[in-house]
C-alpha positions in Angstrom: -10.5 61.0 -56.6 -8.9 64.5 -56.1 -10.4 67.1 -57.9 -13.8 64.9 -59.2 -11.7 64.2 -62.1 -14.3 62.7 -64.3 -11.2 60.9 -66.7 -10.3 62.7 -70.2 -11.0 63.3 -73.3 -9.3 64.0 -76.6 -10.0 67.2 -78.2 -10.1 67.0 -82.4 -7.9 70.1 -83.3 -7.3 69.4 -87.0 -5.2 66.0 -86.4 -2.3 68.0 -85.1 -1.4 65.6 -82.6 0.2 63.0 -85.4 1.9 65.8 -86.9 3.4 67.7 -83.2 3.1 65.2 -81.0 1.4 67.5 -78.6 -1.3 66.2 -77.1 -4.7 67.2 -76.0 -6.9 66.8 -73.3 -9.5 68.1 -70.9 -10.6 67.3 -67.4 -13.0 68.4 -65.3 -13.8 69.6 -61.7 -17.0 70.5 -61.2 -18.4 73.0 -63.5 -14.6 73.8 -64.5 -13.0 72.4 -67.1 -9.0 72.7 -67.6 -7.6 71.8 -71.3 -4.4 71.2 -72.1 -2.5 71.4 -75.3 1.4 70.3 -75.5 3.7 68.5 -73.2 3.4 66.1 -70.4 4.5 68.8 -68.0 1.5 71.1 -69.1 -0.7 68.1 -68.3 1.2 68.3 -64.3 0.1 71.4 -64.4 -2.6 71.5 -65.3 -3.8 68.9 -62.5 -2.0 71.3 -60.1 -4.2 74.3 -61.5 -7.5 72.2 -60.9 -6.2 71.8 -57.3 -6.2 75.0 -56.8 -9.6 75.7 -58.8 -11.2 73.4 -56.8 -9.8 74.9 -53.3 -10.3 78.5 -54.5 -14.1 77.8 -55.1 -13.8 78.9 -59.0 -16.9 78.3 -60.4 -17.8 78.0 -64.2 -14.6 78.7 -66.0 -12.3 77.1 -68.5 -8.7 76.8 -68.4 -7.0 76.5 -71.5 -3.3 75.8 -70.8 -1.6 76.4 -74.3 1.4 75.7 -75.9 4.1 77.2 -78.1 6.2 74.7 -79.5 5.8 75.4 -83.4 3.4 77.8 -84.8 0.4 74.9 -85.5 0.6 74.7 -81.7 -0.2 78.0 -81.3 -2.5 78.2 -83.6 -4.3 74.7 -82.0 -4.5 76.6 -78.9 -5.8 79.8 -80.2 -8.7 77.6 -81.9 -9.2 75.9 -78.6 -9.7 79.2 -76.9 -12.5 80.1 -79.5 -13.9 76.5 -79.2 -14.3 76.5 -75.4 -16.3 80.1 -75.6 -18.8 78.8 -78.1 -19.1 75.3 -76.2 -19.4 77.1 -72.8 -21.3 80.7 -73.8 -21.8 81.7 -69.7 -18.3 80.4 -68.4 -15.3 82.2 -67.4 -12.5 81.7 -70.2 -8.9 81.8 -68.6 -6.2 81.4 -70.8 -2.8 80.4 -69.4 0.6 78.6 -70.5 3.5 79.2 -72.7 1.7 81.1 -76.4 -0.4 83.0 -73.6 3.4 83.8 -71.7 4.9 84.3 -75.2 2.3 87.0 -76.2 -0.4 87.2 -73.7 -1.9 90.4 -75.7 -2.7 88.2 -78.8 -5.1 85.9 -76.7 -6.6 88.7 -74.9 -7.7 90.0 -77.8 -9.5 86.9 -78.8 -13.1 87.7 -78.3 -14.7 86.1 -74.8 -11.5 85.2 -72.9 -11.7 86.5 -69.6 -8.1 86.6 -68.2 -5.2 85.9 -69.1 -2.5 84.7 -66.5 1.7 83.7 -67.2 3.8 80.7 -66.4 4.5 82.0 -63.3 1.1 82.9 -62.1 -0.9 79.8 -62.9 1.0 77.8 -60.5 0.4 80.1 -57.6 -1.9 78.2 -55.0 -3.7 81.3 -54.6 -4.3 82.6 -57.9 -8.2 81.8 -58.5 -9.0 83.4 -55.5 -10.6 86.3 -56.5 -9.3 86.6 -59.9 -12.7 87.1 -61.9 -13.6 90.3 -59.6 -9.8 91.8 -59.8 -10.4 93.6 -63.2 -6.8 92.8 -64.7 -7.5 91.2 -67.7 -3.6 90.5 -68.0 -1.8 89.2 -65.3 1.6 88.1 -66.9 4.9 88.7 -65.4 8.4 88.1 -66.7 9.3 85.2 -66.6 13.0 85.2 -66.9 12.9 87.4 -63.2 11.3 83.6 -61.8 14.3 82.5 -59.4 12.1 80.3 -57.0 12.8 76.8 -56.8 10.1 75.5 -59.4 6.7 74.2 -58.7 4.4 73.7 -57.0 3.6 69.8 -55.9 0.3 68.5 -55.7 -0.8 68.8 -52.0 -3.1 65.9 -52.3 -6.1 65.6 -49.9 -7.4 64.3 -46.4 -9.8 61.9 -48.3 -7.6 59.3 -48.2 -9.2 57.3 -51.4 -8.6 60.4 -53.4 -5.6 60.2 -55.5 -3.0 62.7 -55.9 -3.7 62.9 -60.0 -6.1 61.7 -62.5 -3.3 59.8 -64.9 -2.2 55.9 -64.7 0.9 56.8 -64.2 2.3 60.0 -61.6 4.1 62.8 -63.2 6.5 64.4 -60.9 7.6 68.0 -62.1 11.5 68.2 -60.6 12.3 71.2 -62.8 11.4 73.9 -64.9 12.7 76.5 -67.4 15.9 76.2 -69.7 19.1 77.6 -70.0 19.9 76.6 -73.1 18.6 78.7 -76.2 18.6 76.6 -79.3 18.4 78.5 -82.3 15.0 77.2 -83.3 13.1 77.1 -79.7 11.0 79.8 -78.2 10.2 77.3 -74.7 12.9 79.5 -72.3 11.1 82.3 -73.3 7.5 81.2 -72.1 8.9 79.1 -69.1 11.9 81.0 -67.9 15.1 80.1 -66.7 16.1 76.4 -65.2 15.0 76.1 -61.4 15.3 72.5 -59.9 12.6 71.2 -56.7 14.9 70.0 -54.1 15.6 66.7 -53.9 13.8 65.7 -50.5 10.7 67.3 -51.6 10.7 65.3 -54.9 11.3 61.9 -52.6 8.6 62.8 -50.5 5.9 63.3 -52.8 7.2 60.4 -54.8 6.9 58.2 -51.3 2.9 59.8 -51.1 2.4 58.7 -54.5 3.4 55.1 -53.9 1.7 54.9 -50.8 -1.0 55.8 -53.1 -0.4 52.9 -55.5 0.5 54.5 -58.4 3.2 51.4 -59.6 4.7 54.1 -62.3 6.2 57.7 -61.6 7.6 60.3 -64.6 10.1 62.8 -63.6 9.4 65.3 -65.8 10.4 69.2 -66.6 11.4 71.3 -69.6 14.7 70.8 -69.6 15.4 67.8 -66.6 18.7 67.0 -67.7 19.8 70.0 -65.8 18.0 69.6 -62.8 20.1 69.8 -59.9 22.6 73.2 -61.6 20.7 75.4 -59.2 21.2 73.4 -55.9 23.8 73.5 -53.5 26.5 71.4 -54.4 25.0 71.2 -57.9 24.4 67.8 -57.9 23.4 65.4 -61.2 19.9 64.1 -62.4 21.5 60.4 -61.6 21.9 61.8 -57.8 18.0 62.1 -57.4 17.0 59.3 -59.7 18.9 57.1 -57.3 17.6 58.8 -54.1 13.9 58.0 -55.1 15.1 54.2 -55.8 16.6 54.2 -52.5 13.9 56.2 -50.4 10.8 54.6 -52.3 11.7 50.9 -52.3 8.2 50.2 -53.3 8.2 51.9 -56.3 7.7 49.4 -59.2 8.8 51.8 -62.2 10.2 54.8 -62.4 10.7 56.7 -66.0 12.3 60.3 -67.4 9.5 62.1 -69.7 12.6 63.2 -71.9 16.3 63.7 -71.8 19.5 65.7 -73.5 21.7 63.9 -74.7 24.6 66.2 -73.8 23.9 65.3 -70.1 23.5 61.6 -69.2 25.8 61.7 -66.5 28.2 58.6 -64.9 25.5 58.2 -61.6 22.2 58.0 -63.9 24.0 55.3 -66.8 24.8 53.3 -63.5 21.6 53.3 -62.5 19.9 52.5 -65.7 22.8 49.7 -65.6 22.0 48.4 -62.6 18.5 49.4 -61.8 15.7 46.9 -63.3 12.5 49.5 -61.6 14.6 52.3 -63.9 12.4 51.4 -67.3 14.2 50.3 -70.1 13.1 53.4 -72.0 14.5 57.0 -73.1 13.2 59.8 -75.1 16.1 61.5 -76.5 16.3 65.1 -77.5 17.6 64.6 -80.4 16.4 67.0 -83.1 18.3 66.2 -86.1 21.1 63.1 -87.7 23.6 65.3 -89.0 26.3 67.3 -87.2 26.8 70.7 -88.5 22.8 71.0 -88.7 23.0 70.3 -85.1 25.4 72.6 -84.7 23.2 75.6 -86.3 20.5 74.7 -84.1 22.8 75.3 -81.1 22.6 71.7 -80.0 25.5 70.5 -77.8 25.7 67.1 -79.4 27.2 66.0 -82.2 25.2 62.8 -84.9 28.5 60.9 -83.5 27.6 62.0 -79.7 24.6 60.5 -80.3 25.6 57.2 -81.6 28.0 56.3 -79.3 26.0 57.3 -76.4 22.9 54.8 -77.3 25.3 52.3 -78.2 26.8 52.8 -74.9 23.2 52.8 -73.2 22.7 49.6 -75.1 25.8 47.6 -73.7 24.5 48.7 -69.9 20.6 47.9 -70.8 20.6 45.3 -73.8 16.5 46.1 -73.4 17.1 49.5 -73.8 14.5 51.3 -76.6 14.6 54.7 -77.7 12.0 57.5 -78.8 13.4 60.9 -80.5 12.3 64.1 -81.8 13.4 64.9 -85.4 12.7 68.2 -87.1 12.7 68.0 -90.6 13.5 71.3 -92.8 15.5 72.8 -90.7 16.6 76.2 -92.5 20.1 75.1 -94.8 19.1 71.8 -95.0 20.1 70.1 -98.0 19.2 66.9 -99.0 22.3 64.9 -98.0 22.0 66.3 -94.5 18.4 65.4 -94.4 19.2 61.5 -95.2 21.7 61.6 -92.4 18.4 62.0 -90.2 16.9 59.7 -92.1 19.8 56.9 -91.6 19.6 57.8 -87.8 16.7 56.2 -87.3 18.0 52.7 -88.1 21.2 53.5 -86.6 20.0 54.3 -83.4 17.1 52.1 -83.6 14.5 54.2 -82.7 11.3 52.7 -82.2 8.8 55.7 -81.3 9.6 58.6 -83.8 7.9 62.3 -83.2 8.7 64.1 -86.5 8.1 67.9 -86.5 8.0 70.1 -90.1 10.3 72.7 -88.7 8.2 76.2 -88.6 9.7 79.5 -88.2 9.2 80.8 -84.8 9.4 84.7 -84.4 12.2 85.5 -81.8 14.1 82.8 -82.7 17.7 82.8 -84.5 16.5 80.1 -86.8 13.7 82.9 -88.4 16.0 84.6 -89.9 17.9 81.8 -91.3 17.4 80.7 -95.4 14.2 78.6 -95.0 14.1 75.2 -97.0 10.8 75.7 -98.9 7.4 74.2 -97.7 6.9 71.6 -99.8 10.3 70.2 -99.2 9.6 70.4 -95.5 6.5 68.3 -96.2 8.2 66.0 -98.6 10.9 65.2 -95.6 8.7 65.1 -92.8 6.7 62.5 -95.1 9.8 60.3 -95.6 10.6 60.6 -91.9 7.2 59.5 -90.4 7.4 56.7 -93.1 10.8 55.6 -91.6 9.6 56.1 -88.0 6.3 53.7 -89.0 8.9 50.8 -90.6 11.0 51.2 -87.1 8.0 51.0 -85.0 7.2 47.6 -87.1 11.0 46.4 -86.5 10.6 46.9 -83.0 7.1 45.2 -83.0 8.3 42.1 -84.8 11.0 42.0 -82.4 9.2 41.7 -79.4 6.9 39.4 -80.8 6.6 35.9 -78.6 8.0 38.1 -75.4 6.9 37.6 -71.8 6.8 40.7 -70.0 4.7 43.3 -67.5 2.3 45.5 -68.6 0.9 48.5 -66.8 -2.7 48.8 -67.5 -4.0 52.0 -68.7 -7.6 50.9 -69.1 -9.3 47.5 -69.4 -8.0 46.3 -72.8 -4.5 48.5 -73.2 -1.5 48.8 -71.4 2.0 49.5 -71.7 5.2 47.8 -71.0 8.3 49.0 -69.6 9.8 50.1 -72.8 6.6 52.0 -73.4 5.3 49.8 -76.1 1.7 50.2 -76.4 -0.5 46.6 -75.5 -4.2 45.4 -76.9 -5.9 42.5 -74.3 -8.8 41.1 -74.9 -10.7 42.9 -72.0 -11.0 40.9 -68.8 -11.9 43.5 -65.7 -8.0 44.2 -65.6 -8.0 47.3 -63.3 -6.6 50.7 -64.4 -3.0 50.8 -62.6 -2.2 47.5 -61.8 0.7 45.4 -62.8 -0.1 42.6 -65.2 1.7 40.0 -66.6 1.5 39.7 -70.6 2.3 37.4 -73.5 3.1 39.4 -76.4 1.6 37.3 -79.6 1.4 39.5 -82.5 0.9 42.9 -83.5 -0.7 45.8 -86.0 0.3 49.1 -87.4 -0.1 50.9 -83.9 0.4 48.4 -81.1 1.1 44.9 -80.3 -1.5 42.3 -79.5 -1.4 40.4 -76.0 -2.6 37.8 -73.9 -3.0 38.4 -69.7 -1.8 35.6 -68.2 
């Protein structure tokens, strides 16, 4: 495999990960270890940054690639920083992502990191070279003066049993930054503006990866709904969706890590329409059930926007299911607004819920709004993971007694195309393959299956 990638491992940071929905994980090449904290596109990167570790000849370091999200997430990362000094006393601590982008001077501070390096920086294939003997301790740039096209691909190797990445299923980064400044988010500020990878070097690295035979690849960015605003002729998400489905006909699966729902465009519902290898899955960006809250938060949908575009999604893709982000407290939230985020949930039907107690970010508009107190917050994200638990149930039950194809992420779990999450007995399945599965019952956290 690329990089020696020796598989990954969670990191315990204080159970944030059912609270954030951030995730952590670390991986290692050699004697360096990259962890990641946050998104799906930090993990990308993060295998793009032990590329170039490994090319550059870095030896004994740790790369902690943070995030920013809400404040526990920065606080997660500044407690992994400390963790990966005391677990590895003689390496090299580099300290990267967006909290090191947002206020690089805080984690420099922290006692035994090394370097600190921006957004921008860490995806440079060239960076590591050198960089312990350069005696910048800071090497952050500003990252709304970024205009390239964003990042950098994995190159892969010229082993040709090494795989591009280290996951079951390929994330492709097509875009990066956000133009958008919801009142709550500090993101555009630690990634930057929106900058879209052309679309014929997305197809070609997707083709690479197939010829690979990874059977599932994840377009993914911070804000992907926008991809294509940059290019010439400013083309739609749906454009390069359908180009890959086109170009990369043996592509099983194909999937969008998250989307806005202010731009599902007419070419991308078509697809998911007519397109079976397009999942029948979407993670909305939703962020709250109740209009004028949305509207505080600079959001550019309305609660009925969001209704009648799932419905809609649901007459082209009966199948369809749906994840969301909910933030609960938002500052001025009274109670009947709240239960309007609460009735979403079964509106919509949202099986896979990601609640977030909203935190004050400093920066952001929403700081300065009036603040619902704390224990409210807690009370609502509470009743919103509760609801979120029932409609994973519902959706569970549902599919109960259902034939379908699993990709499997390890002997004994996989996932279906709706990302519903798949206990097997084990049976020497092989990571990555495409299995058929009989779904026969299911427990608080996934559903229960037999191979067939």
């Amino acid at each position: 495999m690329l990089m020696n990638l020796q598989g990954s491992s969670k990191l315990d940071l204080t159970g944030q990960k059912a609270h954030l929905h951030f995730m952590t994980e670390q991986v290692k090449n050699n004697d360096v270890s990259v962890v990641t904290l946050g998104c799906r596109l930090n993990a990308y990167e993060s295998d793009v940054m032990a590329q170039n570790a490994r090319l550059s000849g870095l030896k004994s370091a740790v790369i902690i690639n943070t995030c920013a999200v809400t404040n526990e997430a920065v606080r997660a990362s500044r407690q992994a920083v400390r963790r990966a000094k005391k677990d590895n006393p003689n390496a090299a601590v580099i300290v990267t992502g967006c909290a090191a982008q947002v206020d690089p001077k805080a984690f420099a501070d922290i006692e035994g990191v090394d370097r600190v390096i921006g957004n921008a920086e860490k995806m440079q294939p060239q960076i590591f070279n050198g960089l312990m003997d350069d005696g910048e301790p800071i090497r952050v740039n500003d990252i709304m003066s970024v205009t390239e096209h964003a990042p950098q691909l994995l190159s892969g190797s010229n082993m040709p049993d090494e795989k591009l990445q280290s996951r079951t299923r390929a994330f492709v980064q097509v875009q990066n930054g956000c133009d958008h400044r919801c009142t709550f988010c500090i993101i555009p500020y630690g990634r930057g503006n929106s900058r879209s990878v052309p679309a014929g070097e997305v197809v070609a690295h997707v083709k690479k990866l197939a010829a690979q035979g990874y059977k599932e690849v994840v377009l993914t960015g911070v804000d992907i709904s926008s991809w294509g605003t940059d290019l010439p002729g400013t083309p739609p998400l749906g454009d390069l969706v359908r180009r890959i489905l086109k170009l990369v006909p043996d592509l099983p699966r194909i999937r969008l890590s998250s989307i806005d729902l202010a731009e599902i465009d007419d070419v991308l519902l078509n697809v998911i329409k007519h397109e079976p290898r397009f999942v029948p899955y979407l993670h909305l960006s939703l962020q709250h059930g109740d209009s004028l809250i949305l509207k505080r938060m600079k959001r550019r949908h309305s609660r009925e926007d969001a209704i009648t575009l799932c419905r809609k999604l649901r007459e082209a893709r009966p199948n369809m299911a749906f994840g969301a982000d909910i933030i609960a407290g938002f500052p001025t939230e009274t109670q009947a607004q709240f239960e309007q985020s609460l009735s979403i949930i079964d509106v919509i039907d949202i099986a896979w819920l990601h609640v977030f107690p909203f935190s004050p970010k400093a920066g952001t508009p929403a700081a300065k709004m009036p603040a619902v107190p704390g224990n409210i917050i807690k009370t609502r994200a509470k009743s919103l993971r509760a609801a979120g638990v029932a409609a994973r149930m519902r959706h569970f039950k549902n599919r109960t007694g259902d034939e379908d194809t699993l990709l499997v992420e390890k002997d004994g779990f996989g996932r279906l195309a709706d990302f519903t999450p798949v206990s097997f007995t084990p049976c020497g399945a092989k990571t990555g393959e495409l299995r058929p599965v009989t779904l026969t019952g299911y427990d608080s956290e996934h559903m229960n299956g037999t191979l067939d």
